[in-house]
N, C-alpha and C positions, 0 to 999 in steps of 0.2 A: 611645478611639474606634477601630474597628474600619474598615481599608480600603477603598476602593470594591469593591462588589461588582463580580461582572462575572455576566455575563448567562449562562446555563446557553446550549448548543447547543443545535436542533433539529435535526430532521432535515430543514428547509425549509433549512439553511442550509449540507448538504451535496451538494456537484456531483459528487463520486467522496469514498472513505475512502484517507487514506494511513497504508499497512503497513509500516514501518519495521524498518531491520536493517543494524547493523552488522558487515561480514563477518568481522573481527576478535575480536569479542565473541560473536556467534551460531553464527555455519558460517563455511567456508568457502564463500561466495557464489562465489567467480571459480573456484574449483576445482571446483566443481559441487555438488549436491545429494547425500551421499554415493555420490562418484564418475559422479554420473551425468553425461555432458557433453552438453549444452544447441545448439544450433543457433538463430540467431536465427530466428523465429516458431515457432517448435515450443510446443506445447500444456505448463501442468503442474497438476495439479489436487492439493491436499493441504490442510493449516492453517497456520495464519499464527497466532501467540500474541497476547492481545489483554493490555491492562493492565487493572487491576482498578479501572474507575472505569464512569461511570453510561456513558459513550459507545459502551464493548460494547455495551449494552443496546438502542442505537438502529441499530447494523449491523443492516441486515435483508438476507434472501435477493432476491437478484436486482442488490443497489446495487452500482454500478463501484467497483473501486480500483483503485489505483496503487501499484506496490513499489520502495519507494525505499531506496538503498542509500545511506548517511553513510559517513563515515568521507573517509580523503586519498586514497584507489586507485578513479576515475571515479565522485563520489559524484552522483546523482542518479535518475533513475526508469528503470528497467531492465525492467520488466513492467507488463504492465497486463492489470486481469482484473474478474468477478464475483464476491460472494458467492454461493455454491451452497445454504447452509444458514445457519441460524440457530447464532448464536455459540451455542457448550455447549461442556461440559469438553473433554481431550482429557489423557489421560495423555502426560507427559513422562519423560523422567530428571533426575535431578539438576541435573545440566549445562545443561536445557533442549531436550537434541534428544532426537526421539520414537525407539523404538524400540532402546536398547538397553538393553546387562542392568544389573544393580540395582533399587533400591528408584524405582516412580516416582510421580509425586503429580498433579492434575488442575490443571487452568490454563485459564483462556476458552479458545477459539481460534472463529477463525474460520474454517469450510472455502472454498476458493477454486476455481478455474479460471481460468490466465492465461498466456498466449504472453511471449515473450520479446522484446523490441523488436531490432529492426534495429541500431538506435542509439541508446546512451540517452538521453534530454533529460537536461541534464547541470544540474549545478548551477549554473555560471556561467551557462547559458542563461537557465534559470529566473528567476534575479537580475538577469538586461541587461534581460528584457521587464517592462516597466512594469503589465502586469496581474496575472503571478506574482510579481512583487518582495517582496511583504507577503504574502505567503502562510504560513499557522501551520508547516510545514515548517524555512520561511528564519530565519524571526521567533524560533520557538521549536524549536530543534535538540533538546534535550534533555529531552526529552514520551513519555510509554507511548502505546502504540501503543493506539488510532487516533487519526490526526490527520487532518488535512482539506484537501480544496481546495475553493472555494465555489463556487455553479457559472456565475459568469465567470471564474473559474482556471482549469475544467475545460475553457471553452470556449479560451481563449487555450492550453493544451497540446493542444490535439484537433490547433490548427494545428499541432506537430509531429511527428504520426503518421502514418501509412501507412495509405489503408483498406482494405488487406488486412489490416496490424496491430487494428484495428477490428473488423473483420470475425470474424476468428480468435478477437476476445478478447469476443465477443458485445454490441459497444459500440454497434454499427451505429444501431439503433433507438433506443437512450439517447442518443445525441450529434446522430442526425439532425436535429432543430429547431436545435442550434448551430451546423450547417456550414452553413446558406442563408445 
């Protein structure tokens, strides 16, 4: 006999995607984006690699994410942004980061646009508040990316962001009905 199933995701049941990256394993995150150094709210727009499961499929252009960084060195959400386009390939390298030389191969990605937080909503935060506690992030650390907050996760972190941060990261209008 065969497991409990579990219920496929929709997209009613995503409040924002989270875009996952450990800076140890992917890039250097704290050192910058090859070398470029970051300023908190400053804009960045590029792709984000997705995993090869149906939930690419349901990223669509315009839905908020969240970029959360794992790993022991400040793990929690550090950006926050849209999709700009529809997930489609994106030539990598080997390694996984785009743009260098050798042989490169296609992989989802998702194009983005997203500022840089002030402060990250960190991990233990996430874990103290009783709405984000059970969040697929917390629950399930080690998941292809995308993963999710539902959208009364999304509302419980909107309460730790700046709406200038909002603003900048084109949230404004998508989070308005949860800040009354």
């Amino acid at each position: 006999m065969r497991g409990a199933q579990t219920r496929r995701l929709t997209r009613a049941d995503v409040g924002a995607w989270v875009f996952k990256g450990n800076p140890h394993d992917d890039c250097d995150y704290f050192g910058g984006h090859d070398g470029l150094r970051r300023e908190p709210g400053s804009t960045l727009e590029g792709v984000w690699r997705m995993g090869s499961t149906y939930r690419s499929g349901l990223v669509g252009t315009g839905d908020p994410f969240v970029l959360w960084i794992s790993g022991r060195h400040r793990p929690g959400i550090h950006e926050i942004g849209v999709v700009t386009e529809p997930v489609k390939p994106h030539p990598v390298a080997s390694d996984g980061l785009e743009d260098r030389n050798g042989p490169l191969r296609q992989v989802s990605c998702a194009p983005f646009r997203s500022v840089l937080l002030s402060e990250p909503v960190s991990r233990s935060q996430l874990r103290a508040d009783p709405v984000t506690a059970g969040c697929e992030p917390l629950r399930i650390p080690v998941m292809s990316n995308p993963t999710y907050l539902t959208p009364l996760e999304l509302e419980a972190l909107v309460r730790y962001l700046e709406p200038t941060e909002l603003e900048a990261a084109g949230w404004s209008s998508l989070v308005a009905p949860l800040r009354l």
